[in-house]
C-alpha positions, 0 to 999 in steps of 0.5 A: 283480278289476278295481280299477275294480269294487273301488272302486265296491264300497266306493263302493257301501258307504260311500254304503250307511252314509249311507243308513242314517244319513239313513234313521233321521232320516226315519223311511223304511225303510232298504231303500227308501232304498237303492233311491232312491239307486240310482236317483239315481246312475244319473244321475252322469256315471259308471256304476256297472258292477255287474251285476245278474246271478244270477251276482253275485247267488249267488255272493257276495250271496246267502249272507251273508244267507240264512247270517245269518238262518237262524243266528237260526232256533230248530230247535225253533220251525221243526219245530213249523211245518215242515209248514205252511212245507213247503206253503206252499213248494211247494204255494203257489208252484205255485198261486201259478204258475198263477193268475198265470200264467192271469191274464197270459194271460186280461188281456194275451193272454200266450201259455201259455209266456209267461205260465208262465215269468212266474208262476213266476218271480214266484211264489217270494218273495224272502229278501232283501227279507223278511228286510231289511225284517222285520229292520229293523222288528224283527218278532218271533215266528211271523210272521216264522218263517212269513214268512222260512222260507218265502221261504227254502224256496221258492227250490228249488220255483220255481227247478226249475219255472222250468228245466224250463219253459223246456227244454220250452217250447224244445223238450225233453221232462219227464215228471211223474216227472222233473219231481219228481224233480228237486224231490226231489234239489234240495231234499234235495241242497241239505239234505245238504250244508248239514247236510254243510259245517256240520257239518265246519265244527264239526269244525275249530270243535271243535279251537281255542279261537282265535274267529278260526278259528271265525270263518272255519270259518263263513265256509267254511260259508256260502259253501261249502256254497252253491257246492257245491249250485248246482255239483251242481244243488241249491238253494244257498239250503236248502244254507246255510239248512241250514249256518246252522241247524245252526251257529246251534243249536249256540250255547250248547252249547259248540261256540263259544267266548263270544269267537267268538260274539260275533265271529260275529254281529257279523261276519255283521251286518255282511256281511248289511249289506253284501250289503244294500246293494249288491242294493238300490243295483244295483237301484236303478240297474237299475230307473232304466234301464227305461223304464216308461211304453210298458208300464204296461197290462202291468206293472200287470196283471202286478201284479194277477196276482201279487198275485191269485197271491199271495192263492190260495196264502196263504187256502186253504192257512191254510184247509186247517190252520184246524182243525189246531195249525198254524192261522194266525190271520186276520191273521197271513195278512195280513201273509203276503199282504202281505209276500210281496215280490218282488225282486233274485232274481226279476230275476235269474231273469228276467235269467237267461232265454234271449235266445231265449226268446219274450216275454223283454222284456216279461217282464223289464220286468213283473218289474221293474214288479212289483219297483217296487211290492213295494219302493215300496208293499208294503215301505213299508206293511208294517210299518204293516199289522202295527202295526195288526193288532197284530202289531208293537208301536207303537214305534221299531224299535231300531238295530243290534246284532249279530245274536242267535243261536239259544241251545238250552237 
């Protein structure tokens, strides 16, 4: 790597620690104060030459986070609710899809293939700013397992519709049966081999009693299993979800020493913090590069789209269970309409778009528009919403400390 590039990493990280300091003492969602800051540095003599591609994004960023949630996962409490998180994921994002995608073509006169590969994009919430701002305001229970387990699982739904739109629109050719087929396999095939890594990453974890090799056997599994699924067109983000629910249930069972586990979650604490830090400092920096105002009508009607969008595949859906042991209590709903934030990885789905593709920019300015708002509004007012539905209770949220794995009886 490009000692240039490396310096600006630890830049990014050192200014990353400050950030967090000064957060705390104003009492402003850490999250938030990243994305300032990132904004502020585009203004430095220098430029900060970290892309914000999928690429950066996947290969390195991505799985530190999606590896250290899903280890706080309790198997037990998930299965209990896998069916309504299943429909949310898929059922809710293809809704999600076409009301806002109909909304862009009904408010700004969008094309249907521009106004599509725009809903599906954005449909898909993002892992990274639910998990960073739930974990921040220390959200506890089935709202944050309904919230994050379903912005982890509906990654694979949205990236699948996404790729194949964007082939048929330029051209190619989908049947409906292709179509699930690929859902299918990029779900099951990033489970497999979540499930496949973790548990080989146990195998060597069985044999030492050294907390530096377990250390490094889930290291392995994180990035492993990731790499592996995103290289055989599978869901990278449901392959390490898998790896991290298989390797977290196994605390406690004496798979892993009492060293190694609390080397683990501190470890996996620290480079979720690190990850953090540059997605939101970069996308700081990317949204201070847009020029905003010549296309305010379409970024705020792409906002009402999505969040109309939004709305359609949350209430109908809780509906549909309302009389079942899956019922979702009425503000429990709200904070699932409300925290749905969009972020890093809808950009990089957006930047990710062919050059050839009709109504790429104005797609990729509407999804930094929308990203604007989830960061600036949605994450700064989530938590008040849930302290007021009293969901969160009316108390600071605790600073630190290592991350808490799943403990199985």
């Amino acid at each position: 790597m490009d000692p240039h590039v490396i310096e600006q990493l630890i830049l990014l990280i050192v200014t990353g620690a400050v950030v967090a300091i000064a957060a705390r003492r104003l009492k402003i969602p850490y999250t938030v104060g990243l994305v300032v800051v990132g904004i502020a540095m585009a203004f430095l003599p220098f430029r900060i030459d970290i892309p914000l591609s999928k690429e950066f994004l996947f290969e390195f960023l991505l799985p530190p986070l999606i590896f250290e949630a899903a280890m706080s996962i309790e198997w037990r409490r998930l299965r209990r609710d896998l069916l309504l998180i299943s429909t949310y994921a898929t059922a809710g994002v293809v809704l999600s899809a076409a009301v806002t995608a109909a909304a862009m073509h009904l408010l700004m006169g969008w094309p249907w293939p521009a106004a599509i590969v725009f809903g599906i994009l954005i449909a898909a919430t993002d892992p990274v700013s639910i998990i960073a701002t739930f974990k921040e305001s220390n959200v506890s229970g089935r709202v944050r397992l309904l919230v994050e387990a379903e912005s982890l699982f509906n990654d694979s739904t949205a990236a699948v519709a996404l790729s194949v739109a964007i082939v048929v629109i330029l051209g190619g050719s989908a049947s409906f049966g292709s179509i699930a087929w690929d859902l299918i396999s990029s779900a099951a095939g990033g489970l497999f081999i979540g499930i496949l890594v973790s548990i080989t990453a146990l195998l060597f974890i069985g044999r030492t009693k050294d907390h530096l090799v377990e250390l490094t056997m889930t290291t392995f599994a994180a990035f492993v299993s990731f790499w592996a699924a995103e290289s055989m067109g599978a869901s990278g983000i449901l392959a390490t979800t898998a790896a991290g629910l298989v390797i977290g249930n196994r605390v406690g069972r004496g798979s892993i020493t009492e060293l190694g586990e609390e080397s683990i979650a501190h470890f996996w604490e620290f480079a979720a913090f690190v990850s953090n830090t540059l997605i939101f400092i970069v996308l700081g920096i990317n949204l201070a590069y847009q020029q905003f105002a010549p296309s305010r009508f379409v970024i705020l009607s792409g906002i009402v789209a999505v969040m109309i969008g939004r709305a359609v595949a949350v209430y109908p859906i809780s509906l549909l269970f309302s009389r079942s042991r899956w019922k979702v209590e009425p503000r429990q709903q709200h904070i699932l309409f409300w925290g749905g934030l969009r972020g890093a990885l809808a950009l990089a789905l957006a930047l990710g778009i062919p050059d050839e593709f009709p109504y790429k920019y104005e797609i990729l300015i509407t999804t930094f528009g929308v990203v604007a708002f989830s960061v600036f509004v949605q994450g700064t007012t989530v938590t008040a919403l849930m302290r007021i539905l009293g969901i969160l209770p009316d108390a600071k949220p605790e600073a630190g400390g290592p991350t808490k794995m799943v403990k199985s009886d």
